[in-house]
C-alpha positions as CSV (number, residue, x, y, z in Angstrom):
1,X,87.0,79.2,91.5
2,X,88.7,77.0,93.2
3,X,89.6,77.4,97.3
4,X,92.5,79.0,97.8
5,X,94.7,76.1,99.9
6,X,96.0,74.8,96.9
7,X,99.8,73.9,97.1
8,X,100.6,76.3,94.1
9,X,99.8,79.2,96.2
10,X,101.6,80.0,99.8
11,X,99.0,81.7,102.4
12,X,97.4,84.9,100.9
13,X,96.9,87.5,103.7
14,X,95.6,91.2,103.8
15,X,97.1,94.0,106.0
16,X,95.1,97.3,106.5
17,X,93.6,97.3,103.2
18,X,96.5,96.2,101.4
19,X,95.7,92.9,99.7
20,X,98.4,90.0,100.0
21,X,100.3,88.8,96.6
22,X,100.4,84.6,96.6
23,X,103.2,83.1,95.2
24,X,102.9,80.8,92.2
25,X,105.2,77.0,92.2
26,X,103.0,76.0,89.6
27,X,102.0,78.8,86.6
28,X,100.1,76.0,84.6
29,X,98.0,75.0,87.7
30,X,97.7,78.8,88.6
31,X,96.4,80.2,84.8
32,X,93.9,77.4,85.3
33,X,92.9,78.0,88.5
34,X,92.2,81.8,88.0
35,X,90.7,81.2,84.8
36,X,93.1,83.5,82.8
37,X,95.5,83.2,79.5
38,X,99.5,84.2,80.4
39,X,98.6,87.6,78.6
40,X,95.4,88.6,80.8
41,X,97.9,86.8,84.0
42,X,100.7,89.2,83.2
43,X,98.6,92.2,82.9
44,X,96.5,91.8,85.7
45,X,100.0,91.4,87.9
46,X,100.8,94.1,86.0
47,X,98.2,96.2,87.4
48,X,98.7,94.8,90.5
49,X,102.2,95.8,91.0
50,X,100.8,99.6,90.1
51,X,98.6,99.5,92.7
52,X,101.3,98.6,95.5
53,X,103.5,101.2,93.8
54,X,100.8,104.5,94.6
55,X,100.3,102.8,98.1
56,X,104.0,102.6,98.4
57,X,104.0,106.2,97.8
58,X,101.2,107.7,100.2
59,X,102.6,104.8,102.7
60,X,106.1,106.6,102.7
61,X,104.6,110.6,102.7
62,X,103.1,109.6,105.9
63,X,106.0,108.1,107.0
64,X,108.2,111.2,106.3
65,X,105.6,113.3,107.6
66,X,105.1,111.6,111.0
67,X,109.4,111.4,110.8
68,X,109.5,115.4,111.2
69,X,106.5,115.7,113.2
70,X,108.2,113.5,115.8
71,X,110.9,115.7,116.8
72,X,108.6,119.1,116.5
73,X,106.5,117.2,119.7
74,X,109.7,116.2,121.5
75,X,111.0,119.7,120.8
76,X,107.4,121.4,122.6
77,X,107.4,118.5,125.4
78,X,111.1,120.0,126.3
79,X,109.7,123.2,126.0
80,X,107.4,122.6,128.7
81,X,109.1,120.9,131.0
82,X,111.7,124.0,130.8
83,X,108.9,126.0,131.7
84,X,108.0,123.9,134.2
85,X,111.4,123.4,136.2
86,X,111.7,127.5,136.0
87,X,108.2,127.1,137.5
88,X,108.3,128.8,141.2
89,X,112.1,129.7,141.1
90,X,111.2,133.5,140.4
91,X,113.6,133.7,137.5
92,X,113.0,134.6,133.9
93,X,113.6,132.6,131.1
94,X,115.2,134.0,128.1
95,X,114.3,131.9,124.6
96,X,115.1,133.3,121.1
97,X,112.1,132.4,118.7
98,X,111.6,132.1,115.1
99,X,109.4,134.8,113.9
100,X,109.6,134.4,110.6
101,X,111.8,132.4,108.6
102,X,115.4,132.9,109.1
103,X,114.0,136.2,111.8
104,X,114.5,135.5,115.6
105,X,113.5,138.0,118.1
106,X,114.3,137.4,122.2
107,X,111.9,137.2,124.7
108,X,111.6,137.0,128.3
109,X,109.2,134.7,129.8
110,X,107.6,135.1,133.3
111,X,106.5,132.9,135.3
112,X,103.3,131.2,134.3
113,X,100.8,128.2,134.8
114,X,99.4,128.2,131.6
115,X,100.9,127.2,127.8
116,X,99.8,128.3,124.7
117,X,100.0,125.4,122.4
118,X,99.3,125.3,118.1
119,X,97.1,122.7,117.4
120,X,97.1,123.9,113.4
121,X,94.1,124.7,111.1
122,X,94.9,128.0,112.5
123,X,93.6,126.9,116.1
124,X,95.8,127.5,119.4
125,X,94.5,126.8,123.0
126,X,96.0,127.3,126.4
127,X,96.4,124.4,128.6
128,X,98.0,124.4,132.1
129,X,101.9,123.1,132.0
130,X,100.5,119.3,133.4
131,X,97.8,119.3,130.6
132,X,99.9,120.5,127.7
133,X,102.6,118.4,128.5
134,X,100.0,115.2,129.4
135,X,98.4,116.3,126.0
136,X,101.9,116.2,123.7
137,X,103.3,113.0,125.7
138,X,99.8,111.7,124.2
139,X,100.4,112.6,120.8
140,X,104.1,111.6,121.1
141,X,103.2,108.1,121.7
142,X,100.1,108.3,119.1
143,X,102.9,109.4,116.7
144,X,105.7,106.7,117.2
145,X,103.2,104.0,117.4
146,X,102.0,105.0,114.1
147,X,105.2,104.8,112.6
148,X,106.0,101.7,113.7
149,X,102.5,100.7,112.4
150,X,103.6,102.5,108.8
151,X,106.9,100.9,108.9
152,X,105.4,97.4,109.8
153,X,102.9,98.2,106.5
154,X,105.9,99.0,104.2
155,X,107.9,95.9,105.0
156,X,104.3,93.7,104.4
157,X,103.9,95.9,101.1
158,X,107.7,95.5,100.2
159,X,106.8,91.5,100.5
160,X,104.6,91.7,98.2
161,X,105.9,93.7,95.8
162,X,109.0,91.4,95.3
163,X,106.3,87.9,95.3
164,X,104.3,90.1,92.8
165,X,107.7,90.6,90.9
166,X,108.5,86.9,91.3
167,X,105.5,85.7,90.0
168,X,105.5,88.3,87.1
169,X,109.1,86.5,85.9
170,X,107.7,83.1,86.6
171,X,104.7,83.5,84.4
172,X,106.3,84.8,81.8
173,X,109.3,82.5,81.9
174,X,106.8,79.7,81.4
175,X,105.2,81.1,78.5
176,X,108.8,81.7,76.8
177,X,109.2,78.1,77.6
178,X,106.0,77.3,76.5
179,X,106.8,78.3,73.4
180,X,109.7,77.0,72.8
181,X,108.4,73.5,73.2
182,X,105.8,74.1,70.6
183,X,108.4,75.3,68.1
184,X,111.1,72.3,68.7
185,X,108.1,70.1,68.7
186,X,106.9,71.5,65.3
187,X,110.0,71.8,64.0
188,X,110.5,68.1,64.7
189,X,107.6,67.0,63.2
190,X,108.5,68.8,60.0
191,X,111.5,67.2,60.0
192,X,110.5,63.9,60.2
């Protein structure tokens, strides 16, 4: 095959397993180099575009999935440091809480060094108020700098989605072309 700094193709990269599209100038130079007809070119793009498609869609259900888990940790860090400013004033905090959906029941909460927190898979440990909230600061931070990792991956795969579009319409515009210059040119010859 031939390298891949040829001026047909602009600078194919690859981002966390998600392989860069190139962008053709040249389709004749392009089904040469890759060693395919426009048909086998227009359905492996095809294919291609697929494949960014299904990433596109885990890429956004972890996006909306860290979106709501976001504010749940911001809600438990204000929790804590609630708990944590009542901490050594001898009054009681009163805080409704979901029981169930759509039931609340009121509870008064004593003073107390320790939290309770839900880590899921059914699994809840008590930390001391500085380790709980040191702990969900942690995954606060883990959490917003993988969004901004997810939403850096969705531009990049957006990118090349719209080259792999643009390339798609180029190939095939230069096979319609392509074949219209075959029938004019036979066409003239008949004529003649």
């Amino acid at each position: 095959m031939a390298s891949s700094s040829s001026p047909s193709s602009s600078e194919v990269s690859e981002r966390r397993g998600i392989p860069g599209a190139s962008f053709v100038s040249d389709v004749q130079t392009y089904l040469t180099q890759s060693g395919l007809d426009v048909t086998s070119s227009l359905a492996f793009l095809q294919e291609r575009l697929q494949q960014y498609k299904v990433v596109e869609m885990k890429l956004l259900a972890q996006q909306r999935e860290l979106q709501t888990k976001i504010p749940d940790i911001e809600k438990c860090l204000d929790i804590v440091a609630t708990l944590q400013a009542k901490k050594g004033t001898g009054e009681e905090l009163i805080a409704d809480f979901e029981v169930s959906e759509g039931i609340y029941s009121r509870a008064r909460i004593e003073e107390s060094d320790s939290v309770c927190l839900w880590l899921g898979a059914n699994v809840m440990l008590e930390y001391t108020s500085e380790e709980a909230s040191a702990l969900l600061q942690k995954n606060l931070d883990n959490a917003k700098a993988s969004l901004e990792v997810l939403i850096a991956d969705l531009q990049f795969l957006r990118d090349q989605v719209t080259i792999t579009q643009v390339t798609i319409a180029r190939v095939y515009n230069w096979d319609v072309h392509q074949r219209r210059s075959k029938q004019v040119s036979a066409t003239s010859v008949k004529d003649s």
